[in-house]
N, CA, C and O atoms as a GROMACS GRO file, in nm:
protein
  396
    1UNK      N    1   0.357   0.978   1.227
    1UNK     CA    2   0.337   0.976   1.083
    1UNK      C    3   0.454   1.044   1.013
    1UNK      O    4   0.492   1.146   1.069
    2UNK      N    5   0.492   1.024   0.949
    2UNK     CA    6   0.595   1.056   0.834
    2UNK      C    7   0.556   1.199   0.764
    2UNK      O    8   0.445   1.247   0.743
    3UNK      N    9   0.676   1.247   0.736
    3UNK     CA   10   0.633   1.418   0.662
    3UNK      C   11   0.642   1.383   0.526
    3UNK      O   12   0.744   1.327   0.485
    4UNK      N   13   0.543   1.409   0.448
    4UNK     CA   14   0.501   1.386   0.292
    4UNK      C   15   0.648   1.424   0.219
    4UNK      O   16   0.724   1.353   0.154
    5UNK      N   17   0.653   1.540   0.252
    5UNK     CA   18   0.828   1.521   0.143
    5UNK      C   19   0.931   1.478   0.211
    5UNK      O   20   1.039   1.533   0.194
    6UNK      N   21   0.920   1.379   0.295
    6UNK     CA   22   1.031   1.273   0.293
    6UNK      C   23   0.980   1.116   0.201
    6UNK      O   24   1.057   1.038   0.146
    7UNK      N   25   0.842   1.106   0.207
    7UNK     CA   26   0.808   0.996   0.128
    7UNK      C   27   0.840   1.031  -0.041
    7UNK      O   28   0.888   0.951  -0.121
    8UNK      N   29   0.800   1.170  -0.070
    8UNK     CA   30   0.793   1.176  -0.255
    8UNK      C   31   0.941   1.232  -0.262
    8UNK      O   32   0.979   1.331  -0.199
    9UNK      N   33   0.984   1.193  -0.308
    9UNK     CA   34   1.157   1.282  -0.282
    9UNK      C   35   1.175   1.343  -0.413
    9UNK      O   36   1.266   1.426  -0.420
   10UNK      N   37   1.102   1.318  -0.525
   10UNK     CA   38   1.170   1.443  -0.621
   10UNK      C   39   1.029   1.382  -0.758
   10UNK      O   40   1.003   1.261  -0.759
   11UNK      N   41   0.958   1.474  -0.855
   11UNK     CA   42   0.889   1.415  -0.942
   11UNK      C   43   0.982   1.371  -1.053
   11UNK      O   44   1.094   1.421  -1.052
   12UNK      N   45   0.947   1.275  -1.159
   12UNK     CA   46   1.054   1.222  -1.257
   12UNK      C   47   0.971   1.295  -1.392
   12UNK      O   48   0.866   1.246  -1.435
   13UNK      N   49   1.021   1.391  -1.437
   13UNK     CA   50   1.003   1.434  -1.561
   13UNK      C   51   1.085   1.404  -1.684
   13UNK      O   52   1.174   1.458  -1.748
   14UNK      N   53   1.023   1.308  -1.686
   14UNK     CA   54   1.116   1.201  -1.822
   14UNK      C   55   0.952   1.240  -1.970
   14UNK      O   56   0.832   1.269  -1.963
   15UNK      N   57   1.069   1.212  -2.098
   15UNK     CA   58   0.896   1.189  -2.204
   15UNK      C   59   0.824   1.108  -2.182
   15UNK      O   60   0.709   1.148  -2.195
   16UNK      N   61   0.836   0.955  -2.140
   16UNK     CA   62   0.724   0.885  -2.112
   16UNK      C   63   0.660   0.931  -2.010
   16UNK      O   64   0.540   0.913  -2.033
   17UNK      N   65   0.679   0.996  -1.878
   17UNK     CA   66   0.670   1.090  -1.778
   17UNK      C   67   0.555   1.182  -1.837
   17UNK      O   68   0.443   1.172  -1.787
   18UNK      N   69   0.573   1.257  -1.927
   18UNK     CA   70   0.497   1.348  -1.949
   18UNK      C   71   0.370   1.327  -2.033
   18UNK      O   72   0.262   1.387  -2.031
   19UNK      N   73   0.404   1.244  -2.093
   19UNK     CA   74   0.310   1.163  -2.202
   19UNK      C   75   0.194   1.138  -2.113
   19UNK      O   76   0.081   1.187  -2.124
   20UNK      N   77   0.251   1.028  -1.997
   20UNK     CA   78   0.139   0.990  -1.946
   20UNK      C   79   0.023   1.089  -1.867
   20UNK      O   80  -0.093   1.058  -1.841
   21UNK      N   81   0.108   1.244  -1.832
   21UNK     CA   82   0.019   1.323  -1.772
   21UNK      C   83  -0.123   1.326  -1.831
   21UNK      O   84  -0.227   1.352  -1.772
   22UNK      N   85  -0.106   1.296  -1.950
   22UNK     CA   86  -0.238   1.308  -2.087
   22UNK      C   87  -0.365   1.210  -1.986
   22UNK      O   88  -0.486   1.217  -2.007
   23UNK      N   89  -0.300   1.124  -1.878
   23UNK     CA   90  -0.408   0.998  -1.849
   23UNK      C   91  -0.418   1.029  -1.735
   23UNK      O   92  -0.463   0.948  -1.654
   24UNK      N   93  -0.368   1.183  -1.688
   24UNK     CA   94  -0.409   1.204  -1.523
   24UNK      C   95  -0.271   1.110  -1.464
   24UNK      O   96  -0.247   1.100  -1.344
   25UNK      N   97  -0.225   1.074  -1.525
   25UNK     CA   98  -0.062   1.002  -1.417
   25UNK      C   99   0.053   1.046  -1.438
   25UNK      O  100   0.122   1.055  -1.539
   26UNK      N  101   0.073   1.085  -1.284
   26UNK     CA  102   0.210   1.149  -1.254
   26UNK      C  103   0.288   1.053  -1.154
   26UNK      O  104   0.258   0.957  -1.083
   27UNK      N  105   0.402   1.126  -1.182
   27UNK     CA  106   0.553   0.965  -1.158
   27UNK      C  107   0.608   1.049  -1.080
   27UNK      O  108   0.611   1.170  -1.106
   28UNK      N  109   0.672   0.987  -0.949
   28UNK     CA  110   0.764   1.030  -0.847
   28UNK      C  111   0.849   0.923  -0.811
   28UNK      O  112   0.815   0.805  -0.800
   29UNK      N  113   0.991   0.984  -0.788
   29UNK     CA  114   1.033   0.868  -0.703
   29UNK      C  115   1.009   0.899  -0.576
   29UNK      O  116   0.994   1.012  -0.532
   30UNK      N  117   1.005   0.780  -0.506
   30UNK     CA  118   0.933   0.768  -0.380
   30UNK      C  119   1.069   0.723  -0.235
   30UNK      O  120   1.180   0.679  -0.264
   31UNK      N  121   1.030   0.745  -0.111
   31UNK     CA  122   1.120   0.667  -0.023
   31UNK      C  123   1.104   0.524  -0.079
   31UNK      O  124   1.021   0.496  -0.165
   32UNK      N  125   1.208   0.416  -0.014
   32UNK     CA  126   1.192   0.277  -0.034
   32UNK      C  127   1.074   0.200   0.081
   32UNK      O  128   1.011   0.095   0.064
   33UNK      N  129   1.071   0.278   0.179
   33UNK     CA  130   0.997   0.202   0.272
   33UNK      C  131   0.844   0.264   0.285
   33UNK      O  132   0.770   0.226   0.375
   34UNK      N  133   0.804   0.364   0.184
   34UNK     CA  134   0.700   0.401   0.168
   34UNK      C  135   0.566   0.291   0.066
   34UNK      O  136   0.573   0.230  -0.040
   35UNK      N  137   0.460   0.311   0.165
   35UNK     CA  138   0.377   0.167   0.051
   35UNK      C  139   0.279   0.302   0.025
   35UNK      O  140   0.266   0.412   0.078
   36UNK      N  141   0.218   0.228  -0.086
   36UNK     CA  142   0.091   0.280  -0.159
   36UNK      C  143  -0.002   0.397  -0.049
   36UNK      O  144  -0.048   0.497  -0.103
   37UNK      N  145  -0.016   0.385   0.043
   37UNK     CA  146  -0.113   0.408   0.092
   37UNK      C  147  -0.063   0.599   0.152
   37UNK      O  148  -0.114   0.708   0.129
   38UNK      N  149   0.064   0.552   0.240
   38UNK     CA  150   0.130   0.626   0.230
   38UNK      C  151   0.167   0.740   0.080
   38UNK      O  152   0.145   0.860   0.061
   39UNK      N  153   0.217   0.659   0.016
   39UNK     CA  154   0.205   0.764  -0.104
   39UNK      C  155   0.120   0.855  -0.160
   39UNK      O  156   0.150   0.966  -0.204
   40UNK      N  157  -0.037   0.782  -0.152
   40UNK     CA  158  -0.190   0.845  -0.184
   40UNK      C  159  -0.194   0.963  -0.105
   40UNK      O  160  -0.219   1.060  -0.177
   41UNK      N  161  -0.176   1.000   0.042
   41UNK     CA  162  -0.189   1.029   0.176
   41UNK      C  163  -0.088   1.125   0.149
   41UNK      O  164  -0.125   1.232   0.196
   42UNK      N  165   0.054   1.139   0.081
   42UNK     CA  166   0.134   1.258   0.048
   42UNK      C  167   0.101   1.356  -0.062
   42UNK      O  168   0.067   1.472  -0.080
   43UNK      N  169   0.122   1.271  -0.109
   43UNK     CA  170   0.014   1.315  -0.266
   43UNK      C  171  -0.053   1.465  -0.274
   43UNK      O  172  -0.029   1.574  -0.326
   44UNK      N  173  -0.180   1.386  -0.166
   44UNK     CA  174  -0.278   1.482  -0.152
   44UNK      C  175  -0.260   1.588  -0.079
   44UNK      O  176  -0.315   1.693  -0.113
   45UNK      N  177  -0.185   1.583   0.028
   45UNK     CA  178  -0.147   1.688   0.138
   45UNK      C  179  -0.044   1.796   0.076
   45UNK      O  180  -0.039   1.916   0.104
   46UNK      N  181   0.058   1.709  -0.038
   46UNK     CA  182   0.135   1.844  -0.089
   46UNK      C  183   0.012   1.905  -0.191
   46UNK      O  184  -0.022   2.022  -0.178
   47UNK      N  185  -0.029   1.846  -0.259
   47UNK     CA  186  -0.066   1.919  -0.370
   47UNK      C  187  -0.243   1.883  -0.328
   47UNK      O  188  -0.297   1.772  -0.332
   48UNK      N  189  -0.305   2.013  -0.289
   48UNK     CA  190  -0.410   2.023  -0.240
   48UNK      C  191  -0.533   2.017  -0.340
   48UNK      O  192  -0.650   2.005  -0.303
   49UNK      N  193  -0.483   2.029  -0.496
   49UNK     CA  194  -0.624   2.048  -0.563
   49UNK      C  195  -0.588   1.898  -0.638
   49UNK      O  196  -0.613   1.894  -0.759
   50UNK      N  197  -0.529   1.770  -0.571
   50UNK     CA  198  -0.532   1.628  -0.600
   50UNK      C  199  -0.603   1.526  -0.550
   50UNK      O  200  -0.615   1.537  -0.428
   51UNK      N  201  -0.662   1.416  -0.601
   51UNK     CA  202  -0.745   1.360  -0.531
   51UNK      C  203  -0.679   1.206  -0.596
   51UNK      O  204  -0.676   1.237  -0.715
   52UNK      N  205  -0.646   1.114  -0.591
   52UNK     CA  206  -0.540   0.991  -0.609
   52UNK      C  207  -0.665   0.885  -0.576
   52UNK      O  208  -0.732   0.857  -0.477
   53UNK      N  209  -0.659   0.848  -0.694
   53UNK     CA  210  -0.740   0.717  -0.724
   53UNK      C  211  -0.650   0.586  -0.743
   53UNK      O  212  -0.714   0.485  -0.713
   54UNK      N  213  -0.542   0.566  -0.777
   54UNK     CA  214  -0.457   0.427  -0.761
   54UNK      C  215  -0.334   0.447  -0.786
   54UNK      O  216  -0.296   0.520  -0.878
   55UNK      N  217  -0.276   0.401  -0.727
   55UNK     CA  218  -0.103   0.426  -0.678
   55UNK      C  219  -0.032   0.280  -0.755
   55UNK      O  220  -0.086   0.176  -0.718
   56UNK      N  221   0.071   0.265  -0.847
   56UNK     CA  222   0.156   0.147  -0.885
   56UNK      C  223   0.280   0.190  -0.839
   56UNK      O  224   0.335   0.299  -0.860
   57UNK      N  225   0.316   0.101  -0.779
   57UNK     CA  226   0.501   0.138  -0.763
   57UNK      C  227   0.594  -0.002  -0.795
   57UNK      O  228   0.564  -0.121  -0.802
   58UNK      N  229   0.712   0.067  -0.809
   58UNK     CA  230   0.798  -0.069  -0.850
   58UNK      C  231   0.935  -0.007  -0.809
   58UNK      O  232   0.943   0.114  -0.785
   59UNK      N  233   1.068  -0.108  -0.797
   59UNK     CA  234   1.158  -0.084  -0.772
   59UNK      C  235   1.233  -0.041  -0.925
   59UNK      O  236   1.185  -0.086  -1.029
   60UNK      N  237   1.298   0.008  -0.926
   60UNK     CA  238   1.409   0.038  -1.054
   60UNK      C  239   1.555  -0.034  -1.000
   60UNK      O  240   1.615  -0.004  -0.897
   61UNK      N  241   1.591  -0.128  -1.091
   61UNK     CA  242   1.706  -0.235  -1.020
   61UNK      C  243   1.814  -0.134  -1.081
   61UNK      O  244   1.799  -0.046  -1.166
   62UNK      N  245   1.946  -0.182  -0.999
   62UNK     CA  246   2.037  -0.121  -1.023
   62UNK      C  247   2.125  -0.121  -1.117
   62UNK      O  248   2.207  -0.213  -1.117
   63UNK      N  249   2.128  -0.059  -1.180
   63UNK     CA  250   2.255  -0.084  -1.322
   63UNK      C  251   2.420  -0.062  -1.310
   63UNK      O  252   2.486   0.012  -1.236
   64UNK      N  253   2.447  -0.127  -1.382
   64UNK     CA  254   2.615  -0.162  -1.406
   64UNK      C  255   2.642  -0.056  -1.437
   64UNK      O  256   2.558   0.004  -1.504
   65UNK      N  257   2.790   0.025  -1.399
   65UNK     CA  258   2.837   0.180  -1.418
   65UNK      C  259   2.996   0.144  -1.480
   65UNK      O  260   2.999   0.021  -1.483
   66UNK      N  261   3.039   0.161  -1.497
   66UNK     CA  262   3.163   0.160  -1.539
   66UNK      C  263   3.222   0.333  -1.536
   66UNK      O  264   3.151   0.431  -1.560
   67UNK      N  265   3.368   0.336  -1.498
   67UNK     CA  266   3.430   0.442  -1.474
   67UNK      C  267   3.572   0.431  -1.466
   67UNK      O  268   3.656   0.438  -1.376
   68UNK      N  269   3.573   0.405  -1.638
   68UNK     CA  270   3.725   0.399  -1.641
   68UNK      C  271   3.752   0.238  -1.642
   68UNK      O  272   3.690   0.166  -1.722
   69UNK      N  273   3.860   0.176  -1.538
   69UNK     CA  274   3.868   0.035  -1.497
   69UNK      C  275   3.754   0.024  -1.412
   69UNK      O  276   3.682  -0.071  -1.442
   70UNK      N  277   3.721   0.083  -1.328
   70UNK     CA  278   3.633   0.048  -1.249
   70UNK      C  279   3.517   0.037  -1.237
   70UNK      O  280   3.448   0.137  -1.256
   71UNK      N  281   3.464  -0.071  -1.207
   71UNK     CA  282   3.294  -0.082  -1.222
   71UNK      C  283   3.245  -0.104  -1.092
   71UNK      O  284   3.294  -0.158  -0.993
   72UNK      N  285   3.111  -0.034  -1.118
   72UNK     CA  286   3.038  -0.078  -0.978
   72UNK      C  287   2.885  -0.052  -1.031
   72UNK      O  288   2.850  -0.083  -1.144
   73UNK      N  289   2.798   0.010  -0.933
   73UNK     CA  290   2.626  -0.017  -0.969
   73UNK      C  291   2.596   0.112  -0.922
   73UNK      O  292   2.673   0.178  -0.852
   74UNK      N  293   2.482   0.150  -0.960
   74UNK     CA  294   2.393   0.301  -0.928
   74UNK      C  295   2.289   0.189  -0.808
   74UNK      O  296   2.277   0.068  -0.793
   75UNK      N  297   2.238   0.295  -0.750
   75UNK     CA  298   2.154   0.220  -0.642
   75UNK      C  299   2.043   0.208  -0.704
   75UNK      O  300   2.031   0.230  -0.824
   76UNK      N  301   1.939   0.166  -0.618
   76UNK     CA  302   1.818   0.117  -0.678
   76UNK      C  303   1.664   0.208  -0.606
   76UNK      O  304   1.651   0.240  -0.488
   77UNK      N  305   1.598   0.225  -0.680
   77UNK     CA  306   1.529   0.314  -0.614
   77UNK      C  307   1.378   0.274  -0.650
   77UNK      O  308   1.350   0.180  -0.724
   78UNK      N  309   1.248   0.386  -0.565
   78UNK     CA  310   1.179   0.312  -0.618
   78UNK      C  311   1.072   0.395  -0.639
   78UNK      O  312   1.034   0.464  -0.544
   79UNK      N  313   0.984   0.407  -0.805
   79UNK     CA  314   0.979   0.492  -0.848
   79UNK      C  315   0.749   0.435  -0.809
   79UNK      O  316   0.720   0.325  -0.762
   80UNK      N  317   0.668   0.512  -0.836
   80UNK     CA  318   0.550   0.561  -0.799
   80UNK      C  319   0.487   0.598  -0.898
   80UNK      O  320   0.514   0.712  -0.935
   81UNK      N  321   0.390   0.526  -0.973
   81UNK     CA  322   0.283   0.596  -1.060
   81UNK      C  323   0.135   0.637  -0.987
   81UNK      O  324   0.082   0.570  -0.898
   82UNK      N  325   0.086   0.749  -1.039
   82UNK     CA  326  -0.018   0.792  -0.960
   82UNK      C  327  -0.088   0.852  -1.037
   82UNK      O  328  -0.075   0.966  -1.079
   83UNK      N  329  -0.180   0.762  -1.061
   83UNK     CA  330  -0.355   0.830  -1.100
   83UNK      C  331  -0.424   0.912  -1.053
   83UNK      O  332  -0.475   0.890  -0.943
   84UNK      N  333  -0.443   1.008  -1.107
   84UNK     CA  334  -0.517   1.095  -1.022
   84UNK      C  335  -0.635   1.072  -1.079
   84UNK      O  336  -0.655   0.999  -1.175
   85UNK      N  337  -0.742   1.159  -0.995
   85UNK     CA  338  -0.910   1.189  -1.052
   85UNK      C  339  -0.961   1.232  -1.185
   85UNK      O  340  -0.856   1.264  -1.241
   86UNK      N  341  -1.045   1.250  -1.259
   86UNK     CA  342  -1.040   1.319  -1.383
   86UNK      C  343  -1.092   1.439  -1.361
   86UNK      O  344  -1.107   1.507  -1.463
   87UNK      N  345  -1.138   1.502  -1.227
   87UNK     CA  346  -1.132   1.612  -1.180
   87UNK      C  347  -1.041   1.700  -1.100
   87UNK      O  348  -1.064   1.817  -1.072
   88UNK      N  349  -0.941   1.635  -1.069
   88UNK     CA  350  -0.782   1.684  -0.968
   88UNK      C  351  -0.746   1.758  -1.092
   88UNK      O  352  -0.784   1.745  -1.209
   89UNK      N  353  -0.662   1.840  -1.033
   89UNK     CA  354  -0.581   1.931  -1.134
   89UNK      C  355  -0.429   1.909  -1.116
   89UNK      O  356  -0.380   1.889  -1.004
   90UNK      N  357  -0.366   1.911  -1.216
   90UNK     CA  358  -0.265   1.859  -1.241
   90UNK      C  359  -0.146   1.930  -1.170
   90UNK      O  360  -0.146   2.051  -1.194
   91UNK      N  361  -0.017   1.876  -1.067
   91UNK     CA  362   0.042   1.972  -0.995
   91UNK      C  363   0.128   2.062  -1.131
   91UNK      O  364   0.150   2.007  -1.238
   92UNK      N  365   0.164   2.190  -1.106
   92UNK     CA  366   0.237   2.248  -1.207
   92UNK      C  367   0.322   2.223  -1.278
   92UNK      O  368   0.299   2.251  -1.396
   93UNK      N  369   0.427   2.174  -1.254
   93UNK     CA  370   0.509   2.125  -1.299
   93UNK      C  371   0.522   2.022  -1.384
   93UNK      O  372   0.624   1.993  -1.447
   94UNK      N  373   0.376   1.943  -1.386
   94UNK     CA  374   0.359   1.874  -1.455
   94UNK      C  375   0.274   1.887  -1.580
   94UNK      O  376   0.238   1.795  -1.654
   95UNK      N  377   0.244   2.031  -1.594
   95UNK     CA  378   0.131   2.064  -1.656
   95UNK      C  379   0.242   2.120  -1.784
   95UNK      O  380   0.354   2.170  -1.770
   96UNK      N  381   0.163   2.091  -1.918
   96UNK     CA  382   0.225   2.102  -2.037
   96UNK      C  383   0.191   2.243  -2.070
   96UNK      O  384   0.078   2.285  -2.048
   97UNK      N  385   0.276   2.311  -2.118
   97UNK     CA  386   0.246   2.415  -2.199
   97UNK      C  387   0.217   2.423  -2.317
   97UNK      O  388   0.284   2.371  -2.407
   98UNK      N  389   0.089   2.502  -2.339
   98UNK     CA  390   0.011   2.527  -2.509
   98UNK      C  391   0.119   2.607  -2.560
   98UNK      O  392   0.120   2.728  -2.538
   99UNK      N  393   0.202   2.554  -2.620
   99UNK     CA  394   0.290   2.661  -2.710
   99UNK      C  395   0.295   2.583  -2.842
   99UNK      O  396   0.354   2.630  -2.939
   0.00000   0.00000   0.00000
């Protein structure tokens, strides 16, 4: 079996990112060869007070870079939405501050 933080490789804290925490969903990018199930199954093992009710993932295609004369592409990666329970508690980092 695979070690959970090689499947979630980093959370994406973007504003739409955070927005959605409001609906219990948190965004990771994920390995490429990791499926849903796998993802649910990391999820839970890093962050112990989570319970993952439905997993969406999609690829993010690669975009055109330019650098100078030279152009080339960013790679493509592939990013993980994850529902949690309406009883899981939210991992920290994702949790908004009352200020």
């Amino acid at each position: 079996m695979k070690d959970p933080h090689d499947i979630l490789k980093r959370p994406i804290i973007t504003e739409k990112a955070m927005a959605l925490t409001e609906k219990n969903v948190v965004t990771f990018e994920v390995a490429g060869d990791a499926n849903k199930i796998e993802i649910a199954q990391a999820v839970e093992r890093i962050f112990e007070g989570a319970k993952v009710r439905k997993v969406n993932t999609l690829w993010v295609p690669a975009k055109r870079k330019r650098y100078g004369k030279h152009v080339g592409f960013t790679s493509r990666w592939k990013k993980a939405y994850v529902l949690l329970a309406a009883d899981s508690e939210l991992p920290e980092f994702f949790a908004q501050s009352e200020s």
